[in-house]
ZABA-194986 format. One record per residue (C-alpha): residue in three letters; x, y, z. Coordinates in nm, 3 decimals, m for minus. Each point is the difference from the previous one (the first is absolute). Last residue first. Layout:
N
aa east north up
Ala X Y Z
...
END
This chain:
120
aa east north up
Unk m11.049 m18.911 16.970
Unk 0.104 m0.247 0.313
Unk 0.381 m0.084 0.081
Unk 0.060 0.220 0.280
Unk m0.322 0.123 0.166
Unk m0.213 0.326 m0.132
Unk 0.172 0.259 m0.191
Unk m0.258 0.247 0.171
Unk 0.127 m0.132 0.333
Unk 0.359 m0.048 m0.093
Unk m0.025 0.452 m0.132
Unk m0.155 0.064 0.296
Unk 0.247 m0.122 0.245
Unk 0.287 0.165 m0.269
Unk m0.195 0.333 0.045
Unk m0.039 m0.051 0.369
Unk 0.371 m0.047 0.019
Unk 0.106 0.324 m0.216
Unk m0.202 0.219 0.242
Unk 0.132 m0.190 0.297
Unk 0.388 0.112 m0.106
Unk m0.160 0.303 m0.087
Unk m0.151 0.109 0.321
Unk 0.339 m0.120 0.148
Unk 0.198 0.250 m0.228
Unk m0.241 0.301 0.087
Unk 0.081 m0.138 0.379
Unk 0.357 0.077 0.013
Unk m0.054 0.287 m0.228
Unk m0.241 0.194 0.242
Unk 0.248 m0.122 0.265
Unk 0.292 0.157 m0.125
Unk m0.202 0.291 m0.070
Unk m0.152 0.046 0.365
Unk 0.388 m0.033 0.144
Unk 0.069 0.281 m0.274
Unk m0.217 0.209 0.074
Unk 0.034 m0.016 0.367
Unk 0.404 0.075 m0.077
Unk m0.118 0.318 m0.189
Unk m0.290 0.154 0.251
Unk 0.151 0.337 m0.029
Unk 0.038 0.207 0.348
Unk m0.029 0.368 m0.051
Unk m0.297 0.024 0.219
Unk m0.425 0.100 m0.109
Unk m0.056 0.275 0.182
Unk m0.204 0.103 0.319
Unk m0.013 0.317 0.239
Unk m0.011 0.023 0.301
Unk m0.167 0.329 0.104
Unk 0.054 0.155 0.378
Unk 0.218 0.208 m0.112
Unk 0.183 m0.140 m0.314
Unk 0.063 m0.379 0.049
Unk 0.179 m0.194 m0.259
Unk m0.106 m0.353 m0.118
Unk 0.104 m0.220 m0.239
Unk m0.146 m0.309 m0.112
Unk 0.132 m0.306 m0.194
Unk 0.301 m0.093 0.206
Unk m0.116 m0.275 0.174
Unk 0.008 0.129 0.379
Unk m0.217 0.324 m0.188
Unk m0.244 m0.225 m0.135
Unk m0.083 m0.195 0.313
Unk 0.018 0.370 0.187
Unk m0.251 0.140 m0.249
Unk m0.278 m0.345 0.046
Unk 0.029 0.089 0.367
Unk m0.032 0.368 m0.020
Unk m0.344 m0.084 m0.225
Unk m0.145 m0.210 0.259
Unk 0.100 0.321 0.341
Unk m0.149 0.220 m0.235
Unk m0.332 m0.194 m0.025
Unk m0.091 m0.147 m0.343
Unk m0.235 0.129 m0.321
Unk 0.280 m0.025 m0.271
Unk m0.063 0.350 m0.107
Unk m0.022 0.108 0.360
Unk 0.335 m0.155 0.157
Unk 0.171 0.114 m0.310
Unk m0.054 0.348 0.092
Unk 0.082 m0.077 0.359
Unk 0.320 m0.149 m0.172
Unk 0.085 0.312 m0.168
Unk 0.035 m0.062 m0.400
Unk 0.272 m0.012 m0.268
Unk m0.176 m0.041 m0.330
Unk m0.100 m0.276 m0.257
Unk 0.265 m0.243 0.109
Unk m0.100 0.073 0.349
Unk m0.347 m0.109 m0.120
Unk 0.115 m0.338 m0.157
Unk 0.219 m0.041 0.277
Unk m0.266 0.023 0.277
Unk m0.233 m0.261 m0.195
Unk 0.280 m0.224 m0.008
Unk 0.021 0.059 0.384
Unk m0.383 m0.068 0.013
Unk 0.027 m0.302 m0.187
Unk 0.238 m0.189 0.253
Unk 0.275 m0.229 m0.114
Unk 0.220 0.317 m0.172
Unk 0.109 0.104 0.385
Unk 0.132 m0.408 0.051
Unk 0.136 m0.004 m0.331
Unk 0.237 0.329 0.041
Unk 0.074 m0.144 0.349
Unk 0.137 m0.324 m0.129
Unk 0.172 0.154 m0.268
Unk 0.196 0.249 0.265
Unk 0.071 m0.317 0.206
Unk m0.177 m0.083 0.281
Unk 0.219 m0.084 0.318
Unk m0.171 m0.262 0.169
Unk m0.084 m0.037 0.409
Unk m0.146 m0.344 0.109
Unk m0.094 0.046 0.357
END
């Protein structure tokens, strides 16, 4: 079997793929919460909701510390600069394409409204 060694990007986009962990950022973001708490609000078993925690946690994005029988939730320390970066070079990569093909439609147009060569 094929084993990889994910990077700290790739794990980063792998926990931001599902809606449910965005969901869980957006709340954590709001304020720290226990994961049976979170296990309620988002309307999952304990055993769903530890799953979607660990994925965040192995990418850096959770936190959690256990006081008692509590663990608790927070969102981690780890910044998401290098993933916005990758995303921007891209989002420029392709905002350059999308005007390459902008400007080449508008030329297409322009012949066909200008009609053949030669005739006016």
């Amino acid at each position: 079997m094929v084993q990889y060694n994910l990077s700290s990007g790739d794990l980063a986009f792998a926990a931001l793929a599902d809606a449910t962990r965005r969901s869980l950022l957006q709340q954590l973001g709001r304020a720290d919460a226990s994961i049976t708490s979170l296990a309620h609000r988002f309307e999952m078993t304990l055993t769903g909701m530890k799953k979607h925690i660990s994925v965040l946690e192995k990418a850096g994005l959770v936190e959690t510390r256990k006081v008692g029988r509590v663990r608790t939730c927070s969102l981690g320390r780890r910044e998401l600069k290098a993933e916005a970066e990758w995303i921007e070079a891209y989002r420029k990569l392709f905002e350059a394409r999308f005007d390459a093909l902008d400007r080449l439609i508008f030329e297409m147009q322009q012949e066909k409204d200008d009609g053949p060569a030669g005739e006016q």
